[in-house]
Steps between C-alpha positions, in 0.01 A plus 500: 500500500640857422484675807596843391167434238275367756670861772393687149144349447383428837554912545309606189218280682491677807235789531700843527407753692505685834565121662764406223721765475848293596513291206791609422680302781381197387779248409726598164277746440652724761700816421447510145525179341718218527645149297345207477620225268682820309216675454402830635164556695445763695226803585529860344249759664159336400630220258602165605721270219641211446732568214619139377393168633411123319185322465367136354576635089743832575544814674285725633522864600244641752385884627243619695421852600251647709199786474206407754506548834542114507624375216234293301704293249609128551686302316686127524759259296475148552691241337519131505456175298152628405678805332498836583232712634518899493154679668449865525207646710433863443236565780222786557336583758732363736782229547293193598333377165928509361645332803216232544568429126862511537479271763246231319511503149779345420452227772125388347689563190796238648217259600329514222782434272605167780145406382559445202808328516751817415322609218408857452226615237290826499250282684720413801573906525134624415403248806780664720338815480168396571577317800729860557101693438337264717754492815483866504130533456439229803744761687327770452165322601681426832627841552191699389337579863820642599707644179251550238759697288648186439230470234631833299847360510644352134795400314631495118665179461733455263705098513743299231556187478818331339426145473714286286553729148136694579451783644146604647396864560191502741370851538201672697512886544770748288851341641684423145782241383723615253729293284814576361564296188828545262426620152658248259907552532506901494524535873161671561236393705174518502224553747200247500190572778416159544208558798148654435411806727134503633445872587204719419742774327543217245233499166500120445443488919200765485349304255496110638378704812206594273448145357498370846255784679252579141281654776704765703576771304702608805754223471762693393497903622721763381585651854805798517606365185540135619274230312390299860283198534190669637715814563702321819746304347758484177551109514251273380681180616680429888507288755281646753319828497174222632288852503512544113435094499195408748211661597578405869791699531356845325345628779541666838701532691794518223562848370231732345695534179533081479115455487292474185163684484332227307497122575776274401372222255834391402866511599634819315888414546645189415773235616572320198794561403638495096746284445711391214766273391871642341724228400838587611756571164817595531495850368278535842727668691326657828187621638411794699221388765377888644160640710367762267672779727835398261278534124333877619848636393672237293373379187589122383793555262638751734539258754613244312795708328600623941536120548678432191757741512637439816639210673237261666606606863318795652234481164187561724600734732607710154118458382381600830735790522429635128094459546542752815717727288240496281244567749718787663546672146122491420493734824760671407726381800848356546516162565675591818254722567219191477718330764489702724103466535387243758270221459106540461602886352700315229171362385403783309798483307554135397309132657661217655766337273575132493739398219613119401791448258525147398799425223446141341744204491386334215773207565356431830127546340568278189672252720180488723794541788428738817798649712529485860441686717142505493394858549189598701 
């Protein structure tokens, strides 16, 4: 087990705020970073790396920075015989509907897959999340009488699975995968969005919502110029969010601006997620896993040419770093001047960021071979 990974992850778990505030203390991560394996890792401000470590098929590079108050992202790497495993849980509302996930998925997933003898289909991870829906919905249930806002919580979910030569993409909610594939022998690369974004600001999205409710006219609202399902929320797909789902939940005592004024006929959100199936080529040469905080100020290619022109190590904490220059030149700040703002302020300047660099061995993936140590 890397235990510099598991210092790393097991602090971008933990809620931060007024009762968290001496993370930086915590193990290698003290006083600035440290060496692990080689490999830097370390804290900067609000933004926690891990600049190079291995997984089942590669490397990976990892960042996280933080916005809210607590920060609402969570994200994992597993790796084992099965494969590999990368999640990324880009929460609203609050941190529970991400960390419950974070902590289940990929265990119903793991189960699941045991099941059915090792193998892994979109079936085995389409049942992962539902059993993912269904644990947090019996949660809630058991919570309601005394934290009712645990019905208004959510989370995008955005997961890949490398089994074998395959790659899935599972997707719920506007987190994106981007892949980096070589153009013939000229030394370019191109970006490919291999996951499907399910938010209201989307055409195609407005639309199925349309199919699905013929109805409501007030599916979709135009609210402060921000298409919303029902004029509340952007995503039309999460884990969570139970208010948006069953009637049960849309009522008092959650807040005012959660409840519907007409009946609830049918769930208006959806967990069912949209998967698909990539077989691995060797021209694939990475993906970027990142919450949508990352795309608001980085378009595909643009990402794709910051990993590609610099050496693997540190290539997440770059995209992080560049998407909150970004965000600091649309307001006509420094980015020094952006880091000096403290969390739940920094909000209105950029979200919670949670990037995942994964660079592709395709000896180990053609050889069906997984290295050790298993990362989690």
């Amino acid at each position: 087990m890397l235990r510099g990974l598991m210092n790393l992850f097991s602090l971008c778990w933990k809620p931060f705020g007024p009762d968290g505030e001496n993370h930086e203390t915590n193990g290698v991560l003290g006083g600035g970073g440290g060496t692990t394996g080689g490999s830097r890792e370390g804290k900067d401000g609000l933004l926690w790396f891990r600049d190079i470590g291995k997984y089942g098929s590669g490397e990976f590079s990892m960042a996280v920075v933080q916005a809210n108050q607590v920060l609402e992202d969570q994200s994992q790497i597993e790796s084992g015989q099965f494969g590999t495993f990368v999640g990324i849980y880009d929460g609203h509302g609050g941190p529970e509907a991400a960390r419950y996930v974070c902590d289940h998925l990929f265990s119903n997933f793991r189960a699941i897959t045991a099941e059915s003898h090792g193998v892994v289909t979109a079936e085995t991870i389409q049942k992962a999340f539902r059993q993912t829906e269904e644990g947090f919905t019996t949660l809630v249930s058991e919570l309601w009488g005394s934290r009712p806002n645990m019905a208004t919580v959510g989370t995008c979910c955005l997961v890949g699975v490398i089994y074998q030569q395959t790659l899935f993409i599972a997707s719920l909610g506007d987190s994106r995968v981007v892949l980096g594939k070589k153009v013939g022998n000229t030394g370019g690369m191109a970006a490919m969005q291999l996951s499907t974004e399910h938010n209201a600001n989307i055409e195609a999205i407005r639309h199925e919502l349309k199919e699905l409710h013929p109805n409501d006219p007030q599916i979709v609202v135009l609210k402060h110029g921000v298409w919303r399902v029902k004029g509340i929320i952007q995503v039309s797909r999460s884990i969570g969010d139970l208010y948006m789902k069953h009637a049960q939940y849309n009522r008092e005592p959650i807040n005012a601006k959660f409840r519907l004024p007409e009946p609830m006929n049918m769930p208006l959100l959806s967990a069912n997620p949209t998967i698909i199936s990539h077989p691995l080529h060797p021209s694939d040469s990475f993906l970027i896993f990142a919450s949508d905080g990352l795309w608001e100020h980085l378009s595909n290619e643009k990402a794709v040419d910051i990993v590609h022109s610099h050496p693997r190590a540190g290539s997440a904490k770059r995209l992080v770093k560049a998407a909150l220059q970004e965000a600091a030149r649309k307001r006509e700040m420094r980015y020094s001047d952006l880091r000096k703002i403290d969390k739940k302020v920094r909000r209105h300047f950029h979200d919670d960021i949670t990037v995942i660099v994964l660079f592709f061995n395709h000896d180990l993936i053609s050889r069906g071979a997984v290295q050790d140590p298993p990362v989690s």
